[in-house]
C-alpha positions as CSV (number, residue, x, y, z in Angstrom):
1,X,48.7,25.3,-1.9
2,X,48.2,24.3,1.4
3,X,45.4,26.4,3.9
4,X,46.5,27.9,6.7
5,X,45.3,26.8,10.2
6,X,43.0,30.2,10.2
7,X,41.4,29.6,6.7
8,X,40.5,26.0,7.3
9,X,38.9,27.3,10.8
10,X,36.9,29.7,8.3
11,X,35.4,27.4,6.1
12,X,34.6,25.1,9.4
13,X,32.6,28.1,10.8
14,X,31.0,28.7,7.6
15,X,30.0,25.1,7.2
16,X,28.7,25.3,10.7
17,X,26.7,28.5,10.0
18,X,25.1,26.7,7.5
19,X,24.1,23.8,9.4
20,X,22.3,26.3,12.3
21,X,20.6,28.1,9.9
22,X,19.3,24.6,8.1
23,X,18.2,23.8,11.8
24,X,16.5,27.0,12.3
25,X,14.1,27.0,9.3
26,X,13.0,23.9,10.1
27,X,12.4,24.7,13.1
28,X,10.5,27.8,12.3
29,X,8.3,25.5,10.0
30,X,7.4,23.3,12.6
31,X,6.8,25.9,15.1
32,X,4.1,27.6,12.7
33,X,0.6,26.2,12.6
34,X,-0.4,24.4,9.7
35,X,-3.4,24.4,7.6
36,X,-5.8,21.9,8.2
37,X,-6.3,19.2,5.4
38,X,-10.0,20.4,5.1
39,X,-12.4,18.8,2.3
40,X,-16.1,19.4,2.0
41,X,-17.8,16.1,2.9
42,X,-21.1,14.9,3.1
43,X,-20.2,12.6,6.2
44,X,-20.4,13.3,9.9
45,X,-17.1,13.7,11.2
46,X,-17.2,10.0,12.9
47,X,-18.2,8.7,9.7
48,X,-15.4,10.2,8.0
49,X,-13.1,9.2,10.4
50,X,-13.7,5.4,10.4
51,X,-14.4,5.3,6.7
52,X,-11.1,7.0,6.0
53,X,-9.3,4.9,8.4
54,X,-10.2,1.7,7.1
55,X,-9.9,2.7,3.8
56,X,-6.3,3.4,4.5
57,X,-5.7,0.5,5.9
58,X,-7.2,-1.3,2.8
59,X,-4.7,0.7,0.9
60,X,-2.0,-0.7,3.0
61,X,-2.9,-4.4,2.3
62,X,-3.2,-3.9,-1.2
63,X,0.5,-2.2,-1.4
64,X,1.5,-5.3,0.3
65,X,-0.7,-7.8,-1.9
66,X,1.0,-5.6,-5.1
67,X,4.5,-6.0,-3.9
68,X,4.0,-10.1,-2.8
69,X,2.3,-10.6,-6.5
70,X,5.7,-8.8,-8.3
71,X,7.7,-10.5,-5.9
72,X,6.4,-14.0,-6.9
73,X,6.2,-12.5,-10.6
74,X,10.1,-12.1,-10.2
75,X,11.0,-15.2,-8.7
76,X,8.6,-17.7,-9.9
77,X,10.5,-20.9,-11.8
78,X,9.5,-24.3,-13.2
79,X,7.5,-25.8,-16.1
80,X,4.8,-23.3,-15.6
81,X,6.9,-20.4,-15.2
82,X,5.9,-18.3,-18.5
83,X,2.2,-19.0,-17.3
84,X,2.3,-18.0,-13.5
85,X,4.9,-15.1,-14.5
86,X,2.2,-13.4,-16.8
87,X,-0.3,-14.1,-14.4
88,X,1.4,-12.8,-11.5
89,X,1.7,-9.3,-14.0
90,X,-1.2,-9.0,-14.5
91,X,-2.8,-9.4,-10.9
92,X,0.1,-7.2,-9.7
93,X,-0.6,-3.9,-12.5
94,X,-4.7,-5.0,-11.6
95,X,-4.2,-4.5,-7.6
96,X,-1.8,-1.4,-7.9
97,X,-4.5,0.3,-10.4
98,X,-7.0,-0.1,-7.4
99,X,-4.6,2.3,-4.6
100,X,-5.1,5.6,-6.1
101,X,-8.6,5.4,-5.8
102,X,-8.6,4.4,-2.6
103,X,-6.3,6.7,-1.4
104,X,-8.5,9.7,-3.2
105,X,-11.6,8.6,-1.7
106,X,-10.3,8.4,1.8
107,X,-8.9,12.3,0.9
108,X,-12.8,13.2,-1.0
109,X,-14.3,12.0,1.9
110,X,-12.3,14.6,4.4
111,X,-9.6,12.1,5.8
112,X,-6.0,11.6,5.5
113,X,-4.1,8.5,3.9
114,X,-1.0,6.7,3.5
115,X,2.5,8.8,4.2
116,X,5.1,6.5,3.9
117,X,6.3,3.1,4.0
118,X,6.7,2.6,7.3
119,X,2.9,3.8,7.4
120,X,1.9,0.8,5.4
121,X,4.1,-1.7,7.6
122,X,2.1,-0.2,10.3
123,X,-1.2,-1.4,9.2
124,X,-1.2,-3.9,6.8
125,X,-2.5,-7.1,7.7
126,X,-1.4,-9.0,4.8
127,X,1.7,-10.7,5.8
128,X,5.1,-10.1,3.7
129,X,7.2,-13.1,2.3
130,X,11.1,-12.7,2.2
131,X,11.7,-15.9,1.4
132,X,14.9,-16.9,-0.8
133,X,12.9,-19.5,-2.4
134,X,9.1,-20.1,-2.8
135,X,7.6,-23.1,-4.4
136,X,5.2,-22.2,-7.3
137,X,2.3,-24.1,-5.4
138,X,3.1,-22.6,-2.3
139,X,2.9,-18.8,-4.6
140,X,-0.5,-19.6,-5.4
141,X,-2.1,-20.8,-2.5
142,X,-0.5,-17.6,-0.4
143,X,-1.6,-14.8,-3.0
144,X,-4.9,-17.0,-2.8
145,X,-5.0,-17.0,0.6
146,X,-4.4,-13.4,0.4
147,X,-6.9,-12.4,-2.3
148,X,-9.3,-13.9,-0.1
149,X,-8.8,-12.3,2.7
150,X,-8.3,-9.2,1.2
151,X,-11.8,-9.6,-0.3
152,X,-13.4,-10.4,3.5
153,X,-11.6,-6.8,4.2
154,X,-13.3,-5.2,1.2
155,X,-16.6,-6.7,2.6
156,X,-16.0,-5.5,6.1
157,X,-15.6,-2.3,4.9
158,X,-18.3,-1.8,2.5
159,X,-20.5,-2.5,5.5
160,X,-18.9,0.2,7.4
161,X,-19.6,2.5,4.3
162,X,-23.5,0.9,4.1
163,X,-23.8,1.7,8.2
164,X,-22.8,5.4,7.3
165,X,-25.0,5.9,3.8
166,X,-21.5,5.7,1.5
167,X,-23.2,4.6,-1.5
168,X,-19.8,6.3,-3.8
169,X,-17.5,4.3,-1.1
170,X,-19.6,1.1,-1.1
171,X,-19.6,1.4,-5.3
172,X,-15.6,1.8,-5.7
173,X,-15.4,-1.3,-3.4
174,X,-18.1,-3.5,-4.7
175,X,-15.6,-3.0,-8.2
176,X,-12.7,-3.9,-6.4
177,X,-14.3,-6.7,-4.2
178,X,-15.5,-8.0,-8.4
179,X,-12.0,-8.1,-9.1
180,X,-10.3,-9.6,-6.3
181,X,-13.2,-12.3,-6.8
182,X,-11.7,-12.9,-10.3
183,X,-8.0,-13.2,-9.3
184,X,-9.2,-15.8,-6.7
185,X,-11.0,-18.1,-9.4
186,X,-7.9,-17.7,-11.5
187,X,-5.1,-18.8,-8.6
188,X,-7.7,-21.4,-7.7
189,X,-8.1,-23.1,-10.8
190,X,-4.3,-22.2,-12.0
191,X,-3.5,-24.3,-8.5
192,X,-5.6,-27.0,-9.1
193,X,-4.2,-31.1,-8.5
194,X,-1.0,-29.1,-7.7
195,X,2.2,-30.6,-5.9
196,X,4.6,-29.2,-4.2
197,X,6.8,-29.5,-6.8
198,X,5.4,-27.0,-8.8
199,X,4.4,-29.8,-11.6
């Protein structure tokens, strides 16, 4: 049965009703003030500031390191490609184990971290590849190159947390700064007298 001019102008009011009243809780929300993100720290609030800052932007490099790795882990091919695929795993599942505990000691500390996405394009300084095809050499001397500039961030860092007295900071990184260390001997060596044919 077809509605009548006056019933479909109903259900358009109603549907706009709607809408407004979506609009206005949000906007009551974000009128409101909002509690602060308060945790107990030991830290000055300079100290936490910086600490938490460039631990977030650690985290961001090692989201982008995580999703380079599965991205070559997906894509690799050649003679090698059982080899480099496993590897690539098992660097990838080793580098996103390490962003929790990053982004939780930035929060323990008394900061704030990652939000989004777009938050980690932001600040990473790792550089993204969206290439359609990638060498197997070329793979392992950019997550190389990566690792190990990753691990000069870690270092950077840790000094930060040694300036302000962050001996639980300056522990979680000197883990992390072990194990980025290990993936570098293993892309160097796995690289070794390789061509750029992947052979």
């Amino acid at each position: 049965m077809a509605r009548t001019p006056s019933s479909q102008k109903s259900t358009k009011t109603k549907g706009t009703a709607k809408t407004k009243g979506a609009a206005n809780i949000v906007a009551r929300r974000r009128s409101r003030s909002l509690p602060r993100l308060e945790t107990p720290a030991f830290l000055s609030s300079a100290a936490t500031g910086e600490i938490a800052s460039a631990l977030t932007t650690l985290l961001a490099d090692s989201f982008a390191l995580y999703l380079k790795t599965k991205n070559f882990h997906w894509h690799v091919s050649g003679p090698h490609f059982r080899d480099y695929h496993l590897m690539f795993d098992e660097q990838a599942a080793e580098i996103f184990a390490m962003t929790d505990p990053l982004a939780e000691r930035a929060r323990k500390i008394g900061g704030t971290t990652l939000r989004s996405v777009g938050h980690i394009g932001r600040l990473q300084r790792l550089p993204d590849n969206d290439a359609d095809y990638v060498e197997p050499a070329d793979m392992l001397a950019e997550l190389l190159d990566d690792n190990t500039r990753l691990a000069a961030f870690m270092r950077q860092t840790h000094d930060l947390c040694d300036d302000h007295d962050d001996v639980a900071t300056e522990s979680l990184l000197e883990e992390f700064i072990d194990q980025t260390e290990k993936r570098i001997w293993f892309l160097f060596e796995a690289s070794r007298g390789m061509q750029s044919s992947g052979r």
